[in-house]
N, C-alpha and C positions, 0 to 999 in steps of 0.2 A: 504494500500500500504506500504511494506516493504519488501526491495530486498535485501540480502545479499549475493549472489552471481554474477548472472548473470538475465538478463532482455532481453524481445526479443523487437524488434523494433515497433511491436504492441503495447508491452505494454508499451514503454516508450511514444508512440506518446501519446498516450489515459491521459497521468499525466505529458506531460511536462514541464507542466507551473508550478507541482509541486515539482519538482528536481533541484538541482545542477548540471549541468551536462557541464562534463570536456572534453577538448579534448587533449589528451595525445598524437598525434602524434611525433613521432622521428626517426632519423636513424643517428645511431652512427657513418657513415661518414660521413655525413652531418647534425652537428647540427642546422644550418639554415631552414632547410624542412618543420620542424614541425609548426613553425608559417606562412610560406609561404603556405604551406596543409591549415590551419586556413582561411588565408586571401582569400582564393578563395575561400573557401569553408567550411562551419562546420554547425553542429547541430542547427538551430535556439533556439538561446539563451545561446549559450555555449562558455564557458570560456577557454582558451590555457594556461595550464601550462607545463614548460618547463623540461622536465628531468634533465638537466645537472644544472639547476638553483634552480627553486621553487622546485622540489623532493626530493633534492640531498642538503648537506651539502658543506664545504670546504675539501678542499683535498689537506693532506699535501706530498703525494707522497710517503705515507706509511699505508693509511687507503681507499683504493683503487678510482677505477673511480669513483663512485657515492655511497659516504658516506650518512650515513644517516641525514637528516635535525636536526637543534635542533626543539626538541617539539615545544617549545611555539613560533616559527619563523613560521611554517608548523603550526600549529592550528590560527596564525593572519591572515596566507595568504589564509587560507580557508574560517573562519571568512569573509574575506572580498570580498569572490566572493558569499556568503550568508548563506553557512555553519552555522548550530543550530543544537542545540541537537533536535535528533527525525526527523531531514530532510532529505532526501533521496539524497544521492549523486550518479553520475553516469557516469562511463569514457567510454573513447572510444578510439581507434586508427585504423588502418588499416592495423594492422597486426598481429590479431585473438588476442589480446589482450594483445602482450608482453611486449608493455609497461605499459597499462593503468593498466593489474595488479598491476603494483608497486603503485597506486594510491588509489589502492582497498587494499593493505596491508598496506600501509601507513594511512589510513582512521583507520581502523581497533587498530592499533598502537597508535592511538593517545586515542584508545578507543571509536569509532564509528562505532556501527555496519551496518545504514542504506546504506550500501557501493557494488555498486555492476557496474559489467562492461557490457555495450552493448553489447551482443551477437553477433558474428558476425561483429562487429564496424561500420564504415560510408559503408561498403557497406551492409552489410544490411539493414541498413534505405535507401541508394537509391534503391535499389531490391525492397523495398516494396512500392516503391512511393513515399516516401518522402519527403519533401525539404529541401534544404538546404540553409544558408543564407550567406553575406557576412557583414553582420550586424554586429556590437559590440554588446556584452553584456551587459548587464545595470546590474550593481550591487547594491545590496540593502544587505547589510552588516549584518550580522549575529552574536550569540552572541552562545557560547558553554562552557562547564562544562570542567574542566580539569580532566579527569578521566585516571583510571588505562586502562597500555596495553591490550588490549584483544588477543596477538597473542604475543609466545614467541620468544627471540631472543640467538644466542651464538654468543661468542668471538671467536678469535683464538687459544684460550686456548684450548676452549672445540673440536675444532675439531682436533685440534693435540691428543687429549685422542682418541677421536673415530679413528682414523686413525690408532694409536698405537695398540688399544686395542682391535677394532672390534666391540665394544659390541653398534653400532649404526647403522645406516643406512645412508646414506652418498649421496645423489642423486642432479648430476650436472644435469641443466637444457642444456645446450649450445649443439650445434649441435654436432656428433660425432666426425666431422673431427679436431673438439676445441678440444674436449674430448680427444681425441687419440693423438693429440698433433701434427697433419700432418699439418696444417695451426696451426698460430696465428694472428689475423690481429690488436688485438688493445693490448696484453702485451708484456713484454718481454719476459718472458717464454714463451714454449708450455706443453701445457700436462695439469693433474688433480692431486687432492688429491688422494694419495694412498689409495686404500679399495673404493675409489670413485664407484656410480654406475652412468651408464647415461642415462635420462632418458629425449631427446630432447623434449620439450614443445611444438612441434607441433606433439606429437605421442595425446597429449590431443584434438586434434581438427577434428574436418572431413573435407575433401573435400574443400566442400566449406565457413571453413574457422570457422564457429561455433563449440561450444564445441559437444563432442560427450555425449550421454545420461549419468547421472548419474550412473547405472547401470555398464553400458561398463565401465566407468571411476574407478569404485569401483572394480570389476573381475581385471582390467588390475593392479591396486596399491597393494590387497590384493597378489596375485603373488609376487611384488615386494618385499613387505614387508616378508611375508616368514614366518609368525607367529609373526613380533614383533609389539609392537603398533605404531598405527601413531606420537608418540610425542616423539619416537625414533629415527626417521626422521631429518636429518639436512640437508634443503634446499640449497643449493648455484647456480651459476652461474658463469657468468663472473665480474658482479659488482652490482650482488645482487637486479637486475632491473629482469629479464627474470624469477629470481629463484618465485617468487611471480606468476606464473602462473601454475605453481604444487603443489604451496599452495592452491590455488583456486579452483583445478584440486578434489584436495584430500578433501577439504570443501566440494564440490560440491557432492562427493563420499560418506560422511557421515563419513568421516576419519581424524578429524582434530587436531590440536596440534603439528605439526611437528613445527619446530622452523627453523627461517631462517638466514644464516652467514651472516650479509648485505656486511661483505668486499668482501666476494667469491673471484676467481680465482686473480682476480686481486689485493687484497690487500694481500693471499699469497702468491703471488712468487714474491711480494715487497722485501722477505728476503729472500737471498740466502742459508741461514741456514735452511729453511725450505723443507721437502722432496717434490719430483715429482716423478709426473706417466706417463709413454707414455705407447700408444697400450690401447686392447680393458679392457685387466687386470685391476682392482684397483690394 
């Protein structure tokens, strides 16, 4: 048993007793939801970590919504829900997986690869029968290696070059109507990086809600990409949470390397100096 992507609800029942398994539930107008989703209901044996808290670092109002943690803060806090080297971690949310991938990058980041997200999230383990528990967790505390990142990351620097210069691929995860710059509901600005392309993270999913086949996911990026490699790729978002689901998308594709902005949208148009895009154009 070793999952690095994604895990169907069969097969995490069949090993549950031998994973970490996280419940990433959130929704950015109501930070409250996700432990309230928790307490009525989660994964039996599954732990609630919070986006905006345990995921996410301090934020000085210039390094956007959800900064990234310091390592060794995020490697205690997983340490302590039972996190080791070589154990299988495994998230989950309810919304095909835009949260809990930051969980599954963040794993990855810390240098862990056993890291992968419930397919489908809590509705598919109820779809398949499931249950679910109202139970605390019990934690038994775990002990891990400090290792090198397995998943690369850029500044602001580096995306003001690709912006300027072209010679990158630039792909916003956030719905279009973000994209284009017609709504903004959580920055000040509207609109994208210029040369931006947008590529919403529920074009990676089907229906009902699970990822679409390997296959499909690799035809639809290889398109995007246009001949350049995947680690030409700069991932973003709105705050660097959603953009970890076309990292996933593209793992899953056999297309990986793309590196991701963790400040995204939100931590550039913290400076006025820096340029915007409205409409469908980069």
């Amino acid at each position: 048993m070793s999952w690095n992507t994604i895990v169907t609800a069969d097969e995490l029942a069949a090993h549950l007793d031998q994973c970490v398994v996280v419940d990433c539930r959130h929704d950015l107008t109501d930070p409250d939801s996700g432990p309230a989703a928790w307490a009525v209901g989660h994964l039996p044996g599954a732990f609630f970590l919070h986006q905006d808290f345990d995921l996410s670092g301090p934020k000085t109002g210039r390094n956007g919504r959800h900064p990234l943690p310091e390592r060794e803060t995020l490697q205690r806090k997983l340490e302590s829900i039972g996190l080791s080297d070589g154990r299988q971690l495994v998230a989950y949310d309810d919304s095909g997986g835009a949260y809990a991938g930051r969980l599954w990058w963040l794993a990855r980041w810390l240098g862990h690869p056993e890291a992968a997200l419930l397919d489908g999230g809590i509705q598919a383990w109820r779809k398949a029968g499931y249950p679910v528990s109202r139970e605390p967790a019990l934690a038994r505390p775990g002990t891990s290696s400090r290792r090198k990142s397995l998943v690369p990351e850029v500044a602001v620097d580096a995306v003001l070059a690709a912006a300027a210069l072209g010679d990158r691929l630039i792909l916003d995860a956030r719905t279009p109507e973000r994209f284009r710059g017609e709504i903004e509901p959580f920055d000040p600005v509207p609109g994208h990086v210029p040369g931006a392309v947008n590529r919403p993270l529920q074009h990676n999913l089907r229906p009902d809600g699970r990822f679409k086949p390997a296959e499909v996911l690799r035809e639809e990026y290889l398109a995007l990409l246009a001949g350049r490699a995947p680690a030409a790729v700069i991932h973003l978002c709105g705050s660097g949470v959603t953009a970890c689901h076309n990292l996933l998308a593209m793992e899953m594709a056999g297309l990986p390397g793309g590196a991701l902005y963790p400040g995204s949208w939100s931590e550039w148009c913290a400076d006025p100096a820096r340029p915007v895009a409205l409409g469908d154009a980069g």
